[in-house]
C-alpha positions as CSV (number, residue, x, y, z in Angstrom):
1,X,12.1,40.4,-53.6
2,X,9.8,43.6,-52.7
3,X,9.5,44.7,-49.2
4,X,6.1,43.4,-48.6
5,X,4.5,45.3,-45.4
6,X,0.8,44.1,-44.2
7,X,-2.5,45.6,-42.7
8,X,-5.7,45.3,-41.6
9,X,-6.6,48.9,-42.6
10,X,-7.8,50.1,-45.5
11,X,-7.3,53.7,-44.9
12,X,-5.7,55.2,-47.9
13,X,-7.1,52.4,-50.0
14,X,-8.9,53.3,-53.8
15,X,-9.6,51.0,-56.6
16,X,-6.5,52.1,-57.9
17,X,-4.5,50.2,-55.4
18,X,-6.5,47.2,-56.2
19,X,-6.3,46.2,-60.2
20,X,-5.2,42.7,-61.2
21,X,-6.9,40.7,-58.8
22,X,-9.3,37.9,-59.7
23,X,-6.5,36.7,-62.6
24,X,-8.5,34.1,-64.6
25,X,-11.7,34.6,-62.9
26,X,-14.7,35.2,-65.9
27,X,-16.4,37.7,-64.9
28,X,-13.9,39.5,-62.4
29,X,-15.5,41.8,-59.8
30,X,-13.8,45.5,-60.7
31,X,-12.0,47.3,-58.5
32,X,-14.5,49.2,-57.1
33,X,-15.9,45.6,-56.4
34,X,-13.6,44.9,-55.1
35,X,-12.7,47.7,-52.3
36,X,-16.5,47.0,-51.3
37,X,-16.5,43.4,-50.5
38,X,-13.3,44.0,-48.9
39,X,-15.1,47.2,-46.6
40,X,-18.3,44.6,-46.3
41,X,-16.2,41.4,-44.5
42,X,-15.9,41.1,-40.9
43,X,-11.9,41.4,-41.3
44,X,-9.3,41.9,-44.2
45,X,-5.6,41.7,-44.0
46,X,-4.0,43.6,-47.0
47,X,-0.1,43.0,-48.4
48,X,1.6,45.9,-49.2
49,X,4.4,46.5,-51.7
50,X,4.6,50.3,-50.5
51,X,7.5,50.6,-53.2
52,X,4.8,50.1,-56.2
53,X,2.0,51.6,-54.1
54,X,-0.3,49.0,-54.4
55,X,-2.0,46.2,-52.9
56,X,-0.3,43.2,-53.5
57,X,-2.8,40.6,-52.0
58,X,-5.6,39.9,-49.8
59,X,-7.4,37.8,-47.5
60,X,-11.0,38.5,-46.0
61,X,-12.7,36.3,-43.5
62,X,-17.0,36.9,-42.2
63,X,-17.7,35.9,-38.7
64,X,-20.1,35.9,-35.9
65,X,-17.8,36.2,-33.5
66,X,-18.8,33.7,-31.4
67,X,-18.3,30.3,-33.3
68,X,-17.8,30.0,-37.0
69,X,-15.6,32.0,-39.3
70,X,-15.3,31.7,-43.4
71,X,-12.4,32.7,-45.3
72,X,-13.8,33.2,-48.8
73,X,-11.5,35.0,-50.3
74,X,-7.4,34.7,-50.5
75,X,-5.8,36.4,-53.1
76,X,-2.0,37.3,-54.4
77,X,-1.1,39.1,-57.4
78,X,0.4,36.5,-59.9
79,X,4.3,38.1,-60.1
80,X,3.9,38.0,-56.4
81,X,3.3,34.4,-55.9
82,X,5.5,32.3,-54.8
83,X,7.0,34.7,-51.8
84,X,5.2,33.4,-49.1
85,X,3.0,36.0,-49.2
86,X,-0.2,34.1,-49.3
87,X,0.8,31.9,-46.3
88,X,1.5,34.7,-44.3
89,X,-2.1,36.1,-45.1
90,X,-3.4,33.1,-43.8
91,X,-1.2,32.5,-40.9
92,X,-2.2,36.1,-39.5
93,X,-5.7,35.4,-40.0
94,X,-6.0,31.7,-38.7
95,X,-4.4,34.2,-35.8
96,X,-6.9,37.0,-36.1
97,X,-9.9,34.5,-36.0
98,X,-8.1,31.9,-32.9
99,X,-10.6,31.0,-30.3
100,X,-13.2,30.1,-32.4
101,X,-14.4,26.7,-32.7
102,X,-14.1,26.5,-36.5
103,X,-12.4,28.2,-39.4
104,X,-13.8,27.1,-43.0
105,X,-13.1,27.5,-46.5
106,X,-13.7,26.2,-49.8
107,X,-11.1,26.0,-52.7
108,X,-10.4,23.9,-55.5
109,X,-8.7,20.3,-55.3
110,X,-5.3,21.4,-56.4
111,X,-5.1,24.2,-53.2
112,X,-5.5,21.6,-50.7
113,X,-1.8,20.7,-50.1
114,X,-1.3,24.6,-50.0
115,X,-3.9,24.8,-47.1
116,X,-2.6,21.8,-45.1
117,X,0.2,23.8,-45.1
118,X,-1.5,26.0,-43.3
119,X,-2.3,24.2,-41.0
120,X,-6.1,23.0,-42.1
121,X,-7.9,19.7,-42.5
122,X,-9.4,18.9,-45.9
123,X,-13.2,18.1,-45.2
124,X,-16.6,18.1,-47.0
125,X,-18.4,21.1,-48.7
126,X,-21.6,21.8,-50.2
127,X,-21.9,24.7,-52.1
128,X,-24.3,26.8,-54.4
129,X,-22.6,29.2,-56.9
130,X,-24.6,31.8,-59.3
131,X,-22.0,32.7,-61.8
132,X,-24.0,34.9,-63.4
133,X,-23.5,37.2,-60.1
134,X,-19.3,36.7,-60.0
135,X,-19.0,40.0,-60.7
136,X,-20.6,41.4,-57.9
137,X,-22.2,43.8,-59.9
């Protein structure tokens, strides 16, 4: 098992450090992409395997900073799954984001018991999804 270290800096970050995310996903956002979104959210926490020199997953969260926070994004590389890497992400950000009165997300129907875990409550959602825009291109 890796030494996994973890930030919420991207200094030092490229695209480079950021290929194979978004396993599965269509129309995966690049790299590029993906170092945007992560420089647009309110806050990002970053695993590190500084042995490979990459990024081994993510987690970004948008606030106001008063209220309401939404995780939309929690992501580990798939030979790095299963390390308790992505419950760590969240843990540190449900930590990040404490005082505010709620923390949401959406996921799919076989995450839930993953995010109870975690300490979250399955709810309701409405959502609206242009997949023709996935890419973020």
């Amino acid at each position: 098992m890796p030494a996994v270290t973890y930030t919420d800096s991207l200094d030092g970050i490229t695209p480079d450090h950021l290929r194979g995310f978004f396993a599965g996903w269509p129309e995966a956002p690049a790299p590029e992409t993906h170092l945007r979104l992560l420089r647009g959210s309110s806050h990002i926490l970053l695993a590190l395997d500084p042995a490979a020199g990459r990024v081994v997953g993510f987690i970004t969260a948008v606030s106001d900073g008063v209220l309401a926070a939404y995780i939309p994004l929690l992501e580990v590389l798939p030979e790095y799954q299963g390390q308790g890497i992505g419950s760590e992400l969240v843990r540190r950000m449900l930590d990040t984001l404490r005082g505010l009165y709620m923390v949401d997300l959406v996921c799919d129907e076989g995450l839930k018991p993953f995010y109870e875990r975690c300490g979250m409550m399955s709810y309701h959602a409405m959502i609206k999804r242009d997949y023709s825009r996935q890419s973020g291109r």
